[in-house]
ROFIMAR-420073 format. One line per 5 residues: number of its first residue (from 1); for each residue x, y, z of C-alpha. Coordinates in pm, 1 decimal, m for minus. Example, Ala and Ser with C-alpha at 12.3 -4.5 7.8 and 13.67 -1.06 7.14 Angstrom:
BEGIN
1 = 1230.0:m450.0:780.0 ~ 1367.0:m106.0:714.0 .
***
This chain:
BEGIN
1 = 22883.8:m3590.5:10739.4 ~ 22850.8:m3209.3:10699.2 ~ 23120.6:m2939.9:10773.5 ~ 23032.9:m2899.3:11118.4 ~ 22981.3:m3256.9:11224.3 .
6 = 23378.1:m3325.2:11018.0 ~ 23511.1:m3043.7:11198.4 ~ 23370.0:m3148.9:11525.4 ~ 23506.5:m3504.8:11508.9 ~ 23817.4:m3386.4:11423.3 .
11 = 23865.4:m3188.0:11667.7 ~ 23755.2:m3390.7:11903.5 ~ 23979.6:m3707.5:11840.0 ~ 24257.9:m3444.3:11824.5 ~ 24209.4:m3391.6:12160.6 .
16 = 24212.0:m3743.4:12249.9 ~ 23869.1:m3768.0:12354.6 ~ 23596.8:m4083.2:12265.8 ~ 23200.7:m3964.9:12225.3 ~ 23130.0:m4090.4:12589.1 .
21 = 23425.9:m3875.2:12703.4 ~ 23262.1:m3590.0:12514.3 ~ 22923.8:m3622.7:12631.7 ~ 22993.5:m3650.8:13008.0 ~ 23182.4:m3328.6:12977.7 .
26 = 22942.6:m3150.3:12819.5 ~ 22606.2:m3333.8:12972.2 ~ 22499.5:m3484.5:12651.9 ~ 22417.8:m3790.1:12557.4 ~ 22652.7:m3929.1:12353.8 .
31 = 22469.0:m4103.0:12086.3 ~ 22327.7:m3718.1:12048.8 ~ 22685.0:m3611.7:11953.8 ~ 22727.2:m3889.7:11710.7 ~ 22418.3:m3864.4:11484.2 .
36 = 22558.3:m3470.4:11475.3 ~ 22893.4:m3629.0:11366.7 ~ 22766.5:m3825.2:11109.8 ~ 22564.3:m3511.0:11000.7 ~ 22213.0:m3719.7:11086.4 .
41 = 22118.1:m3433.4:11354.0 ~ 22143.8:m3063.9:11299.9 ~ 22376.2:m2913.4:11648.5 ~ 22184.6:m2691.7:11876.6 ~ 22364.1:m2328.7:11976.4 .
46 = 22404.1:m2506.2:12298.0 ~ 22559.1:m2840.7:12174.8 ~ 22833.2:m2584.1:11975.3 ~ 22917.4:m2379.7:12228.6 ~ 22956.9:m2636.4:12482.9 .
51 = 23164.9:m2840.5:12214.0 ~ 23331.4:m2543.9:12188.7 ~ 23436.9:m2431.3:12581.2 ~ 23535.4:m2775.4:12634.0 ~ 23733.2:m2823.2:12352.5 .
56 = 23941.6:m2514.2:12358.4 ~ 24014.4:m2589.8:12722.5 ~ 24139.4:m2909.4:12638.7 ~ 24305.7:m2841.3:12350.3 ~ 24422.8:m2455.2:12478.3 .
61 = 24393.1:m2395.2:12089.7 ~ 24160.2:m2172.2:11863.0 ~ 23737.2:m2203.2:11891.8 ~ 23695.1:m2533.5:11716.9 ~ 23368.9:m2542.0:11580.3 .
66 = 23117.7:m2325.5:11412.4 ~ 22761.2:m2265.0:11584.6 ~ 22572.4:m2428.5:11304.7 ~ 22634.7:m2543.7:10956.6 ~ 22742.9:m2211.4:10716.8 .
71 = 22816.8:m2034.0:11067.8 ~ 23133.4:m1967.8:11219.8 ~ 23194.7:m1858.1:11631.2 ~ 23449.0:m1632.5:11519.2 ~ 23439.2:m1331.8:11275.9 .
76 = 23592.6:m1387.1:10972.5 ~ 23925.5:m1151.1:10980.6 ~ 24041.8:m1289.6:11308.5 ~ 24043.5:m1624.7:11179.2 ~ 24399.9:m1816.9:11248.2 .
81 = 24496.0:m1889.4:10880.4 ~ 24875.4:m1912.5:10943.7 ~ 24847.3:m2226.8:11136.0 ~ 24631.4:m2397.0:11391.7 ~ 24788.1:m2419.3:11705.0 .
86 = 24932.3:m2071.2:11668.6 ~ 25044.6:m1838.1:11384.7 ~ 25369.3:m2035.2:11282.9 ~ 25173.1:m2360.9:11255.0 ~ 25300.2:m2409.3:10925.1 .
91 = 25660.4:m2414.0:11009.3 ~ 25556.9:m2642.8:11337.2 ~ 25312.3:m2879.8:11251.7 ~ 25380.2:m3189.1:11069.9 ~ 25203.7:m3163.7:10717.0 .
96 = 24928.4:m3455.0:10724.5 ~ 24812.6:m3283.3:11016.1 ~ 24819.6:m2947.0:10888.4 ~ 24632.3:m3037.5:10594.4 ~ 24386.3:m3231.4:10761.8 .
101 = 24351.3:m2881.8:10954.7 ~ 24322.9:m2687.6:10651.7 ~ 24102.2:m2919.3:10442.6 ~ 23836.3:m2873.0:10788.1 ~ 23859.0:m2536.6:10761.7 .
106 = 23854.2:m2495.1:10367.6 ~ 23509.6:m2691.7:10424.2 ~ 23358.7:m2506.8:10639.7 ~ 23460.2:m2112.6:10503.3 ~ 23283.1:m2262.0:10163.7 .
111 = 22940.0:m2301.2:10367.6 ~ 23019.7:m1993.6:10464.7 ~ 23061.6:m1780.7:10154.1 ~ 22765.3:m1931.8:9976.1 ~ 22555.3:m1865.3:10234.9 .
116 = 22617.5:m1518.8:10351.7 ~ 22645.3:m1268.4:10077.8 ~ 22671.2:m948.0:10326.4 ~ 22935.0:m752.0:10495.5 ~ 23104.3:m1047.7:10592.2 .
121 = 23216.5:m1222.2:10300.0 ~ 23450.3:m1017.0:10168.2 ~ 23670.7:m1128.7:10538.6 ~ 23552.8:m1469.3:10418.6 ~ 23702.0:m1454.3:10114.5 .
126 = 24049.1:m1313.4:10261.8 ~ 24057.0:m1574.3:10478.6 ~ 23977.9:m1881.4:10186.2 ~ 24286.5:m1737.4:10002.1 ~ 24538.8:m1701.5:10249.2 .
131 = 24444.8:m2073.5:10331.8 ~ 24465.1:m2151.2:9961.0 ~ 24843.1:m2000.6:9982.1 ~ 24914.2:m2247.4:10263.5 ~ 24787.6:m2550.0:10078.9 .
136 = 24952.6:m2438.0:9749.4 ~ 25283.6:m2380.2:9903.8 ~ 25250.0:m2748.7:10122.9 ~ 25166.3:m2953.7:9823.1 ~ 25446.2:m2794.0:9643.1 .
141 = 25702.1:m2856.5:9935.6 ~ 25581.7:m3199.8:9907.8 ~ 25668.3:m3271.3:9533.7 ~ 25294.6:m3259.3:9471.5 ~ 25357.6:m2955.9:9154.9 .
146 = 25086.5:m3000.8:8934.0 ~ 24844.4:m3030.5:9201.2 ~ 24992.2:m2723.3:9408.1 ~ 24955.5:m2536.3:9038.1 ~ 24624.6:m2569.3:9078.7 .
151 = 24598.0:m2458.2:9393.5 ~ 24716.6:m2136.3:9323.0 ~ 24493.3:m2076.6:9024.0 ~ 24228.7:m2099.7:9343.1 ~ 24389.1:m1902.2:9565.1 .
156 = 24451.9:m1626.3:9263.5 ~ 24057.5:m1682.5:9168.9 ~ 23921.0:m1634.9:9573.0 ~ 24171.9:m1374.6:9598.8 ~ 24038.4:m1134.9:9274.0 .
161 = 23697.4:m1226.1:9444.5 ~ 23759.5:m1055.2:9737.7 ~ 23862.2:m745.1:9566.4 ~ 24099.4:m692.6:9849.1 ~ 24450.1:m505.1:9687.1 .
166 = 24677.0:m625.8:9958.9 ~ 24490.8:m1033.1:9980.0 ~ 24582.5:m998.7:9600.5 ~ 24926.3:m897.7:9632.4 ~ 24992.0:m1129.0:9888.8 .
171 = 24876.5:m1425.0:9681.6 ~ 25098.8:m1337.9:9398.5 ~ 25411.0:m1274.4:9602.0 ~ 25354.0:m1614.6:9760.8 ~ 25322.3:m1777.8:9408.5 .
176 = 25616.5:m1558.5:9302.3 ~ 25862.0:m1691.6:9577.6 ~ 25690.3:m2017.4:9540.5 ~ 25805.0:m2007.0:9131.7 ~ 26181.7:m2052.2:9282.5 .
181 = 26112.2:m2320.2:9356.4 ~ 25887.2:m2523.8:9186.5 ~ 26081.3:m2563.4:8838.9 ~ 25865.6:m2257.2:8649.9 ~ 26141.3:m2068.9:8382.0 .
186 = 26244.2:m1769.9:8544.8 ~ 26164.1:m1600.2:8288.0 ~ 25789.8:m1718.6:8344.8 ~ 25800.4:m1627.8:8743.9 ~ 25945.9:m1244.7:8646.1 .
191 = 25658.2:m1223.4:8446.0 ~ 25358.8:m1266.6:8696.0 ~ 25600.2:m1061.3:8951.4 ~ 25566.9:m773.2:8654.0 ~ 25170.7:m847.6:8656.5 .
196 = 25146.0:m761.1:8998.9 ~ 25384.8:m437.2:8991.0 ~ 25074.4:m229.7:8933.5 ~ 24848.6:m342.8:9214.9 ~ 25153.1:m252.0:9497.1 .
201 = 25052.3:109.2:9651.3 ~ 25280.1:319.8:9850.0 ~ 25233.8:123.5:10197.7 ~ 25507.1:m90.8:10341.7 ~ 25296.0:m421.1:10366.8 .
206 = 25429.0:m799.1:10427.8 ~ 25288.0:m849.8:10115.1 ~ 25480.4:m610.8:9894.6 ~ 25768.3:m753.7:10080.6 ~ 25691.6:m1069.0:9980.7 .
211 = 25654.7:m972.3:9606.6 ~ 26005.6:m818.5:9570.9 ~ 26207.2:m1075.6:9789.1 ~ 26047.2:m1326.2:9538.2 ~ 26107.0:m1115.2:9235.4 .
216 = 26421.1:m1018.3:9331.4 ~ 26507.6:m1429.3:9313.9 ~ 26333.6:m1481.7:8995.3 ~ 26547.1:m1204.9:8843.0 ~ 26887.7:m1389.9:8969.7 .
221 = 26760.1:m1684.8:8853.5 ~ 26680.0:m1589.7:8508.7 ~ 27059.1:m1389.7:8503.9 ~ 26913.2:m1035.7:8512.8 ~ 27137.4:m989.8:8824.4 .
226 = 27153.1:m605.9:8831.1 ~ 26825.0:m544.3:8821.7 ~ 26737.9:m841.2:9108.2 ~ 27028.8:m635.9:9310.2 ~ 26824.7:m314.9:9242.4 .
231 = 26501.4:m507.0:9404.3 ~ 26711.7:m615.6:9696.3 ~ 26765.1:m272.9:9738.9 ~ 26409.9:m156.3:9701.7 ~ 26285.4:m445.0:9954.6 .
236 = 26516.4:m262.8:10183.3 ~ 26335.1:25.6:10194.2 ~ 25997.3:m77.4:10192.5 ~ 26127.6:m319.5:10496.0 ~ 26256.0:m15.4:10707.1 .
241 = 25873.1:94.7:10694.9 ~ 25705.2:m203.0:10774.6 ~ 25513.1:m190.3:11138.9 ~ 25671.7:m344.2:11429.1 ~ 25400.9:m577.4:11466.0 .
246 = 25474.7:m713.3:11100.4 ~ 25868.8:m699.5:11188.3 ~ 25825.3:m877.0:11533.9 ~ 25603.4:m1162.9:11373.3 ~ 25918.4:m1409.1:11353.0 .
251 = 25695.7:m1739.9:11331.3 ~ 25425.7:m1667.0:11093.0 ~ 25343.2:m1683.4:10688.2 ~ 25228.8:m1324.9:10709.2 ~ 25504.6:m1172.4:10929.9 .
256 = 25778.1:m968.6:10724.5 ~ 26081.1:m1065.1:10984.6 ~ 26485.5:m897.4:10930.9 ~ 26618.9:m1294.5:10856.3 ~ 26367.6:m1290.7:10532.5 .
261 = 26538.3:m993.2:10388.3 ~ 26875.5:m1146.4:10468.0 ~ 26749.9:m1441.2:10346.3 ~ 26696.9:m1292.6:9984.1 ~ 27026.8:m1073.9:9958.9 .
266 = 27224.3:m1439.3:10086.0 ~ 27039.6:m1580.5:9777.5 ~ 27074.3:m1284.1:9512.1 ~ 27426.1:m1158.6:9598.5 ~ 27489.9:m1558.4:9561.5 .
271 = 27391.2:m1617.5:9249.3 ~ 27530.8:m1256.1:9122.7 ~ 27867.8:m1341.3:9227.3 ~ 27904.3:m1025.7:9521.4 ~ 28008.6:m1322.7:9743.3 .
276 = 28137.0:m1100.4:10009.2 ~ 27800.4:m917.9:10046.4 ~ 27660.1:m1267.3:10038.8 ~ 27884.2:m1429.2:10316.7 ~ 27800.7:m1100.0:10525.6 .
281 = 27404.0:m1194.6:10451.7 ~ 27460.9:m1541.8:10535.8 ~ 27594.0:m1489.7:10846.8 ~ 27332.3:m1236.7:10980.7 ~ 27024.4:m1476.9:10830.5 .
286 = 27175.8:m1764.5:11068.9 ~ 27160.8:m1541.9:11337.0 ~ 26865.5:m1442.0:11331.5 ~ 26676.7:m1705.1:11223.7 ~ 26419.1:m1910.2:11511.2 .
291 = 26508.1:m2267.3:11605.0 ~ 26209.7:m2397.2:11472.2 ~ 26265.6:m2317.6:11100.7 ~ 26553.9:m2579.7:11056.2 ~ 26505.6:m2631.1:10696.9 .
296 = 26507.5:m2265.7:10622.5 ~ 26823.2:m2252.6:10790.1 ~ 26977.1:m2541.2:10563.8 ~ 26840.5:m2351.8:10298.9 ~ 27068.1:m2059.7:10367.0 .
301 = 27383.7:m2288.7:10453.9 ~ 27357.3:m2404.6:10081.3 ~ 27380.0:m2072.8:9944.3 ~ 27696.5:m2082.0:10189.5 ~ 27785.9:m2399.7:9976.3 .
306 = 27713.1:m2200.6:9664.2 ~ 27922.3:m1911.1:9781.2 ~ 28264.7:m2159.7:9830.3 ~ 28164.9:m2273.2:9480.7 ~ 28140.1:m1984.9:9336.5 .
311 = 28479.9:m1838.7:9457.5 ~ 28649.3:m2107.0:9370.2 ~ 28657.8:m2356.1:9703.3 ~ 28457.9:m2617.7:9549.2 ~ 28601.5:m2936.5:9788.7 .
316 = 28479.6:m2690.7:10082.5 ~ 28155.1:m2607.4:9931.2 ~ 28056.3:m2970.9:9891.0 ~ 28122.5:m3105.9:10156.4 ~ 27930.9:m2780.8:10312.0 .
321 = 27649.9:m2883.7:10120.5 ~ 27690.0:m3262.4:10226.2 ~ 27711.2:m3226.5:10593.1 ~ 27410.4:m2953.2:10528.5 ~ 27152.6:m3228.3:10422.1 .
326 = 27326.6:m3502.9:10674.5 ~ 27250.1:m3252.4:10972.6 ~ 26900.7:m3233.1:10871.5 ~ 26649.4:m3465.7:10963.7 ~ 26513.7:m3714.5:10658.3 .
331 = 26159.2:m3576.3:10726.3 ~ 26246.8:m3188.5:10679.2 ~ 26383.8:m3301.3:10333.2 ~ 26168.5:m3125.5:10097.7 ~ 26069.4:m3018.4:9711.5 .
336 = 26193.6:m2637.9:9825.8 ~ 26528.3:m2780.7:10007.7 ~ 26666.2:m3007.7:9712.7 ~ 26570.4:m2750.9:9420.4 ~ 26817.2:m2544.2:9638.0 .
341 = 27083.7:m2776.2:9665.8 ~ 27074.7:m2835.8:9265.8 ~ 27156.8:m2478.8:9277.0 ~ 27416.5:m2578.3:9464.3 ~ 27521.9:m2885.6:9232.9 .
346 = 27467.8:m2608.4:8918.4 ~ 27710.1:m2389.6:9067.1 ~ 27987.7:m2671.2:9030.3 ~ 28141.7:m2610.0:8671.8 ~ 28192.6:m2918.0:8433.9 .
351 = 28517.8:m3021.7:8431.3 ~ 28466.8:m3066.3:8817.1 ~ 28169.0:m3304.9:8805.9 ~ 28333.8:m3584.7:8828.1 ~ 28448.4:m3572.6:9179.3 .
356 = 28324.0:m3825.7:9433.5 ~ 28219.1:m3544.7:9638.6 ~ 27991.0:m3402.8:9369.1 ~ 27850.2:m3786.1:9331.6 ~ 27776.5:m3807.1:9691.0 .
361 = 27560.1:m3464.0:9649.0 ~ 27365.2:m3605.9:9379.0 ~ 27331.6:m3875.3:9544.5 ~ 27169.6:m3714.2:9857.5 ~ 26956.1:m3477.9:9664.1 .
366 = 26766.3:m3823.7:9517.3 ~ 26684.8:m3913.9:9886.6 .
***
């Protein structure tokens, strides 16, 4: 089957719809649209963009398929890369579906770069890495490291490609925030946040955002805690400066929203012990952040749990951090959430391990 036939079937059962369905809607036959399917039969403009009309009105979603193989409806830099039924698909869509998304479109923008060498491919090759990004940071979520490792050596390689300063920094701030997470030394995540220090220029970008609310957590992690309160500060700034557009984006990857930057000062002041400043960062990230980002939320109510640690309420701040991962449904329990809560379980010092409580954390974090 070839990228357009894939992507065709796809969508197509996606919208709930057999080949006769298909073909009485669009008046073909629908043994036609099957050899196309099985990539037997090449697609006619007119097979695609009836495919097309029907399936977006069913569906009330993106344009679905491409005109012909190596061809796409839409140009290149409006393509929807932060999700597929709108841009905060990633934080919506359940993640076999979003990677059966991604892996369609993946497909299909290869055809595409090796067979149009012009003007275009440079928005080609934007696009490939910002989809990279999403299927880096999804295979990481899922425990899948080494794998997701690799994925970001492609995303870094299609990003260079493209030559594009801001698709570069963007990759690296993703795999910079991403490092938090994914058991990488500190030490090891600063670095590549250093490496990309030269490419950021003087615009206030999501992307430079991105780099120093990452770097900013590398640098707690890693105990250099003045200088990741110094990048707080400097995210701060650049944030003030950031379009409205880029501000008001609450649901997407690419959107730099006000609960990110609270997100990063609940997370740095955390771990550098200003627990006041932290509590007050907390508190404004909660209430700010969109229903549909649950775990993100949790996320934040575990530095809470870290905070009561920290200052010295530790019965308080595990049972914060218990009733945290209870309240969360099993399927939102992710790679990203539990290397959070062993911050939380770090935070507990030695002689206090042996509490039930501080069982019954471990205990969740293994489920």
């Amino acid at each position: 089957m070839d990228a357009f036939g894939k992507l065709l079937r796809q969508h197509r059962e996606n919208a709930g719809l057999s080949l006769r369905q298909l073909g009485a809607t669009i008046h073909f036959q629908y043994s036609h649209i099957s050899q196309v399917e099985r990539g037997e039969r090449r697609p006619t403009e007119a097979l695609a963009t009836a495919c097309d009309r029907a399936l977006e009105c069913r569906r009330g979603a993106r344009r679905c398929v491409p005109e012909r193989a190596g061809r796409c409806h839409r140009p290149a830099p409006t393509y929807h890369v932060a999700g597929h039924d709108g841009p905060g698909g990633y934080y919506r869509q359940p993640r076999p579906a979003l990677m059966a998304h991604l892996s369609a479109d993946l497909t299909v923008l290869q055809h595409q770069i090796a067979a149009d060498p012009g003007a275009r491919r440079p928005g080609l090759l934007r696009a490939a890495a910002r989809l990279s990004v999403i299927v880096a940071l999804s295979l990481v979520a899922s425990g899948q490291i080494v794998l997701g490792r690799r994925w970001w050596q492609t995303a870094h390689r299609i990003a260079d490609q493209s030559e594009d300063s801001d698709t570069r920094v963007l990759v690296r701030a993703w795999d910079v925030v991403n490092g938090c997470y994914d058991g990488r030394a500190p030490s090891a995540v600063v670095a590549l946040s250093d490496d990309v220090l030269p490419l950021l220029g003087r615009q206030a970008t999501s992307a430079v955002c991105g780099l120093l609310a990452g770097r900013a957590q590398a640098l707690s992690l890693a105990g250099r805690h003045a200088e990741a309160v110094a990048t707080v500060r400097q995210l701060v700034d650049v944030a003030q400066r950031l379009p409205a557009a880029v501000v008001t984006d609450v649901e997407s990857l690419w959107g730099w929203p006000e609960h990110r930057i609270h997100h990063t000062e609940s997370w740095v002041y955390t771990h550098s012990g200003r627990l006041g400043d932290a509590e007050v960062a907390q508190e404004l990230a909660l209430g700010l952040y969109p229903a549909s980002q649950t775990r993100l939320r949790a996320q934040v109510q575990l530095h809470q749990a870290a905070r009561l640690i920290r200052g010295g309420h530790i019965p308080d701040g595990l049972r914060c951090a218990a009733d945290t991962l209870d309240a969360l449904p099993a399927h939102l329990h992710n790679h990203s959430l539990r290397s959070v809560a062993a911050q939380v379980a770090d935070a507990v010092p030695t002689v206090e391990r042996s509490r039930p409580a501080f069982t019954d954390l471990a205990d969740r974090m293994r489920t």
